[in-house]
N, C-alpha and C positions, 0 to 999 in steps of 0.2 A: 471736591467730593461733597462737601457741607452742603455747599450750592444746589447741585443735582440733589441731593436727596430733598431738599426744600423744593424745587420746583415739581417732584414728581407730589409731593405733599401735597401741595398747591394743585396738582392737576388733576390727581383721584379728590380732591375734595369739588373743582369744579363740576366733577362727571358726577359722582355721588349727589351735588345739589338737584343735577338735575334730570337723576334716572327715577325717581320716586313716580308712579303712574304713568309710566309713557308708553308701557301696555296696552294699557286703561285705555287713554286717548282717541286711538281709530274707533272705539265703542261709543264715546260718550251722544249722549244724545245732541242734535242741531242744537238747539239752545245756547249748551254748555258749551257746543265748540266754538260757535259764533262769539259769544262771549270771550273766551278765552285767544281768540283770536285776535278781534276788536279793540283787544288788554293790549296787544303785543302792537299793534298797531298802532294807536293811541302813543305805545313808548318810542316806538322808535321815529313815529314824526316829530315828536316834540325833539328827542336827540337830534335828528337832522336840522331841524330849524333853528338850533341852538349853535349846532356843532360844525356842520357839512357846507361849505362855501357858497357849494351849488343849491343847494337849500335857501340856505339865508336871502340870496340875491334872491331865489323864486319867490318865498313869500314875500319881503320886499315892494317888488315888483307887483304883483299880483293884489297885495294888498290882504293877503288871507293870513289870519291868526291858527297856530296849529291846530288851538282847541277848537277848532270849527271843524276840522277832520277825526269823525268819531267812529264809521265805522267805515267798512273799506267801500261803500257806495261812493262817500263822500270822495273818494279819490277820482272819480270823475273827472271832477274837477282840476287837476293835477294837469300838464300835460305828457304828456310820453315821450321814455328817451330810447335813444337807440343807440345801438354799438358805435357809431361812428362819431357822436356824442362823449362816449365814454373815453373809445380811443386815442382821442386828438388830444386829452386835456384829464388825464384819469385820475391827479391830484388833488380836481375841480369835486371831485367826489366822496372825497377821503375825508371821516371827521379830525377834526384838528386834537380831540382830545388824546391821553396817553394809550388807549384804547386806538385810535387810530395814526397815531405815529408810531407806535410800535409792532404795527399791522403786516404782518408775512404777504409779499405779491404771490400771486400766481397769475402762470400767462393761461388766457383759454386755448385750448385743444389747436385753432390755426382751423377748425373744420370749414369756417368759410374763408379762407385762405387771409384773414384779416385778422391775429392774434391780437387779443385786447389784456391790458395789465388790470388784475381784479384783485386789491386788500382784505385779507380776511383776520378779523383781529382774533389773538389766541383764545381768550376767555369762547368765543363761538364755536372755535376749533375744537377745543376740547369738550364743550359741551357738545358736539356733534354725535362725540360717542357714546354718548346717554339717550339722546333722540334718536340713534341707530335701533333703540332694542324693538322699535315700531314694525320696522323690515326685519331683525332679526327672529321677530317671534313665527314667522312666518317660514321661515329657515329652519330655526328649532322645530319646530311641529315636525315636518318634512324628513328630517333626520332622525327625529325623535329623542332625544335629547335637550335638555335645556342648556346645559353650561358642555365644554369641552367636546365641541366638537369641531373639527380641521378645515381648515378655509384656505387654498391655494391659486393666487390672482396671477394673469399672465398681462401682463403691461409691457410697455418700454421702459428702461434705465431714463429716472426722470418725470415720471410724469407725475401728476397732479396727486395720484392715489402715494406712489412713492414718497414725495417729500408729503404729504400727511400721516404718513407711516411713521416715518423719518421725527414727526414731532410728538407723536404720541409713545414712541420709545423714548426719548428723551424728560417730555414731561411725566408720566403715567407710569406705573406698577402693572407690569405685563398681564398679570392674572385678569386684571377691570376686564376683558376684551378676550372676543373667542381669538385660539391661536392660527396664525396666517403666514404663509411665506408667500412671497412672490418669485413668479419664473419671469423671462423674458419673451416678446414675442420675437425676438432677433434670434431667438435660437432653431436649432434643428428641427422637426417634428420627432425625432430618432430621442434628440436629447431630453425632450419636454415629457413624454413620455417616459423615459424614462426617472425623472425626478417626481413624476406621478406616482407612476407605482411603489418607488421608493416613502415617500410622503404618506401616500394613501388618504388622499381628503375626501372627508362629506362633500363640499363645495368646490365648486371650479367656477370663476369669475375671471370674465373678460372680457374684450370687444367685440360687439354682435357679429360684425364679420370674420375677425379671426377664429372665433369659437364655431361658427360653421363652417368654415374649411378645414377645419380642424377634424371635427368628427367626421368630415366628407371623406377627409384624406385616411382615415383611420378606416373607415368602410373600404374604400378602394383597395387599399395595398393592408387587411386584413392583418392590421395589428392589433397587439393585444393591449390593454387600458384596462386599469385599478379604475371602474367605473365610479363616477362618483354619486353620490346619493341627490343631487341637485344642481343646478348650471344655472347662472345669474349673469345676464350681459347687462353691461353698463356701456356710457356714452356715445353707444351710436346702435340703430337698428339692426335686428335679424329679419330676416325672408318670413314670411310664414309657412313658407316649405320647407326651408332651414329647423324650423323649429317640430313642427311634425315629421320632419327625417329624425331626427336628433329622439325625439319623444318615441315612434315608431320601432327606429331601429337600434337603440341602447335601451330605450325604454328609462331615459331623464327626464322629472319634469325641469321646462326649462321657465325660468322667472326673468323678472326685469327690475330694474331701479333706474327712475328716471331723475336726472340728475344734469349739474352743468356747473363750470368753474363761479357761474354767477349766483349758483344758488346750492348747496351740495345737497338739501332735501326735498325733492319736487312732488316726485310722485314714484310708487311701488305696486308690482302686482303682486295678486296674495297667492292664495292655494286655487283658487276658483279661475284663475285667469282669465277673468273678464273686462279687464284695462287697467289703470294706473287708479290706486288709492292715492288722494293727494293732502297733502300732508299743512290742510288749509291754515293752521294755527301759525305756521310758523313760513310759509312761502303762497299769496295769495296767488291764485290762479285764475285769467279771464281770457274770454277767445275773442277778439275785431276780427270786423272785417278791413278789406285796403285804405277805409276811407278812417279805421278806428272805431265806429260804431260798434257797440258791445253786441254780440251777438247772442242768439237763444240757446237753450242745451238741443244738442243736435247738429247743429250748423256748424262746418268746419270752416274755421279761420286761425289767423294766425295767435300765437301764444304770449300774452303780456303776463312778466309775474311782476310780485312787488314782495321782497325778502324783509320779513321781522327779524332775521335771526342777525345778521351781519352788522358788528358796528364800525367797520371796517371802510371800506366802498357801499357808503349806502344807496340801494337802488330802487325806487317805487318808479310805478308803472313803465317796464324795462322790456322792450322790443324784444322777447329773446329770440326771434326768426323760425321757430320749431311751428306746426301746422297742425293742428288735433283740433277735437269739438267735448264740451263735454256730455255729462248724461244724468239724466234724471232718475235711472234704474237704482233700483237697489242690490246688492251683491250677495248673493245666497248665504257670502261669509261671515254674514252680520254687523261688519265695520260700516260705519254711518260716515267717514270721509265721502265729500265728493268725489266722482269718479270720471277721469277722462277717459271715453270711451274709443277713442282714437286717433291715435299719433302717430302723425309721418316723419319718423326719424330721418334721420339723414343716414344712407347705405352709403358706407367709405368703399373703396373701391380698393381690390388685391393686387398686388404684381407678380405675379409668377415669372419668375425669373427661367432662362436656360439651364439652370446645374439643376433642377427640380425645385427651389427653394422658394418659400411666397413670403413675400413681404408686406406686413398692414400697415397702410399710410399714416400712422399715427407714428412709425417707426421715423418715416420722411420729416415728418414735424421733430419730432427728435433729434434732428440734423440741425434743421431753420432756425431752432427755439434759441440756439445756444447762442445766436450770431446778430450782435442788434444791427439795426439798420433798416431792417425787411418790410414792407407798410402789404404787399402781397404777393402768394406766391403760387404757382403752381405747376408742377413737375407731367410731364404727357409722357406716356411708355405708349410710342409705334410700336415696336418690336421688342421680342425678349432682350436683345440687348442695345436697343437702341431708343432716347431718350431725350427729351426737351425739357428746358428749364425755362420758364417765365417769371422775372423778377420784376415787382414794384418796388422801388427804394425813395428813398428824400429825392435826390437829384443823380446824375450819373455818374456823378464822382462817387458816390458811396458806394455804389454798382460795383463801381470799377476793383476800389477796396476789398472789395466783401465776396464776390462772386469766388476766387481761387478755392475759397475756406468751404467755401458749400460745396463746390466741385468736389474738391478732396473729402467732402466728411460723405456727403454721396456716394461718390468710387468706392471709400471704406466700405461703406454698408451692403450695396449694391454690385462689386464687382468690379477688381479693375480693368476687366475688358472688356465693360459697356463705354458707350460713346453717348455723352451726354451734351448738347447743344444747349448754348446757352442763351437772352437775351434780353436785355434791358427793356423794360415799356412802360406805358404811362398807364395803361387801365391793360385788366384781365377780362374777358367778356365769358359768358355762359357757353359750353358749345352745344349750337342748335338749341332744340327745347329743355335740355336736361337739367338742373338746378348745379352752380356753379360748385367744384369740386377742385381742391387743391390738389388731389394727385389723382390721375386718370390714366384708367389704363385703355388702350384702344384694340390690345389684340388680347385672343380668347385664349384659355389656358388649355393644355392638351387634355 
């Protein structure tokens, strides 16, 4: 008991260190942000070079002293990693200090059918919810309230958002943080709905695609919904016709937080929704092109970040595979953050099932996460009840192991009178031109 009460001690005081001006922030002027950026950057290459294995060897090798990296141009110079990098060897990443041994994993999403193990030490975690009030003031406005008002997430049992819940109850004094339940996306539309209206939240947050089927399904079969005052999708794109049906026909604005297991603050849209405010001080943001050449504001290439905030898995110049440009505009809302003007999120793809029931792939991941072995995966729906399985594993004995357990947590989810095919392979390929997707459906829903 002693204990608990000391750790929540300890975690409203790390939140408190660092809620002072984070308001403020998206205001300040270039200068101030540069600088304050520059600070953070400055710290935590020095920590890597000190701390981080993978660091150590790079400067080493390279011959480069931290203090030569002052501000983030200077990272240039750095080379870039990428997931597969990180994947094969994710320890190679991790600082050795008690800040990064005692660093909580989390697996990423599985979005490229290729889960990577990413350390996030608690001191970051807990300050996360202090650097939240950046996205929240924006929320607040919106609702019109500043403190107590209702935030209800629809996820999977498990994921990333969960177990950070999961730690901020344990460390944290409930009041720090507006109040939040979560629903599941495994549930009915019958049942979800009705723990809405029950709830009655300002906010509904969830996956860009289940939240527009969601409301899609709510328009067709003309049920009734505790509307809420605001709709925030996280970790994967909405349509833009998703988003003005939803706007049109509820009349919700709908926001975004752009976000990923390797960085939890990237970028946020505000009231203006004019693209992502990115949250420079504390996750740098740069667009290459294939070859890596930094590219200009405007030009759409692929998205490198490099994370101040994590002392956990530290990550500069980090391939994160997302597609956007940014922009030299200014935003009518007055926040002076850079602004990524657009981003090709990855669209997950639905399953509509035979009994009427649709299922978000992130449910499917839900299944995979639990079960080591997996290097990639990706599940094909021919038909409402009929289904393929593509497994990557180590070698085919592991295969051979592992596949009963996914079958069965599949059937579970899914229905045991779908027929699910299975099969071992060495590589998973793209189909056709599409961008590769671990769960795909092939047939269209009624």
């Amino acid at each position: 008991m002693m204990e608990n009460l000391l750790n929540k001690v300890y975690g409203n005081i790390v939140v408190l260190r660092n809620l002072y001006g984070q308001r403020r922030i998206p205001y300040l002027s270039p200068e101030e942000l540069y600088e304050l950026r520059d600070t953070r950057l400055r710290s935590i290459v020095n920590y890597a070079a000190k701390t981080v294995p993978y660091y150590q060897d790079l400067f080493k090798t390279m011959k480069i002293h931290p203090s030569e990296i002052r501000s983030v141009e200077d990272l240039e110079g750095l080379p870039f990693l990428d997931k597969e990098m990180v994947r094969k060897d994710p320890v190679y990443f991790i600082s050795t200090t008690r800040r990064g041994k005692n660093a909580i994993p989390f697996l990423t999403s599985g979005s490229t059918g290729m889960p990577i193990k990413i350390y996030h030490d608690r001191y970051s975690l807990l300050a996360n919810i202090a650097l939240g009030e950046r996205e929240r003031e924006v929320i607040s406005k919106i609702c019109g309230r500043l403190f107590g008002y209702r935030t209800a997430a629809i996820f999977y049992s498990g994921s990333t958002t969960d177990k950070v819940q999961e730690l901020y109850r344990r460390w944290t004094f409930i009041p720090i943080r507006p109040e939040q339940f979560t629903l599941s996306v495994l549930s009915p539309v019958e049942e979800v709905i009705e723990r809405i209206n029950h709830l009655r939240p300002d906010v509904l947050i969830g996956y860009g695609s289940y939240l527009e089927t969601f409301f899609k399904t709510l328009a067709l079969r003309s049920l009734s919904l505790h509307l809420p005052k605001v709709l925030v999708y996280v970790a994967e794109a909405m349509t833009d016709e998703g988003k003005t049906f939803i706007g049109q026909k509820f009349g919700i604005p709908v926001l975004s937080q752009y976000n990923a297991v390797e960085a939890f603050k990237i970028g946020f849209s505000c009231e203006e929704r004019k693209g992502f405010h990115l949250h420079e001080d504390l996750c740098h943001v740069k667009v290459v092109d294939t070859n890596g050449k930094k590219l200009t504001d405007g030009e759409k290439g692929e998205i490198v970040i490099s994370n101040f905030v994590n002392h956990g898995t530290v990550l500069l110049n980090y391939r994160l595979g997302d597609v956007g440009s940014l922009s030299r505009e200014k935003c009518p809302c007055g926040r002076t953050l850079p602004l990524l003007s657009e981003l090709e999120g990855r669209m997950e793809d639905i399953l509509f099932l035979q009994d009427g029931r649709f299922i978000h792939s992130r449910a499917i991941w839900g299944v995979i996460k639990s079960i080591e072995g997996v290097l990639k995966y990706q599940l094909i729906q021919h038909e409402p009840k009929r289904f393929e399985l593509r497994l990557v594993t180590v070698c085919k004995g592991t295969y051979l192991r592992i596949v009963d357990r996914i079958l069965d947590g599949l059937k579970n989810l899914l229905g045991s009178s779908v027929t699910i095919e299975s099969q071992y392979v060495d590589e998973i390929k793209p189909q056709e031109e599409r961008k590769f997707m671990p769960v795909l459906s092939l047939c269209k829903p009624r």
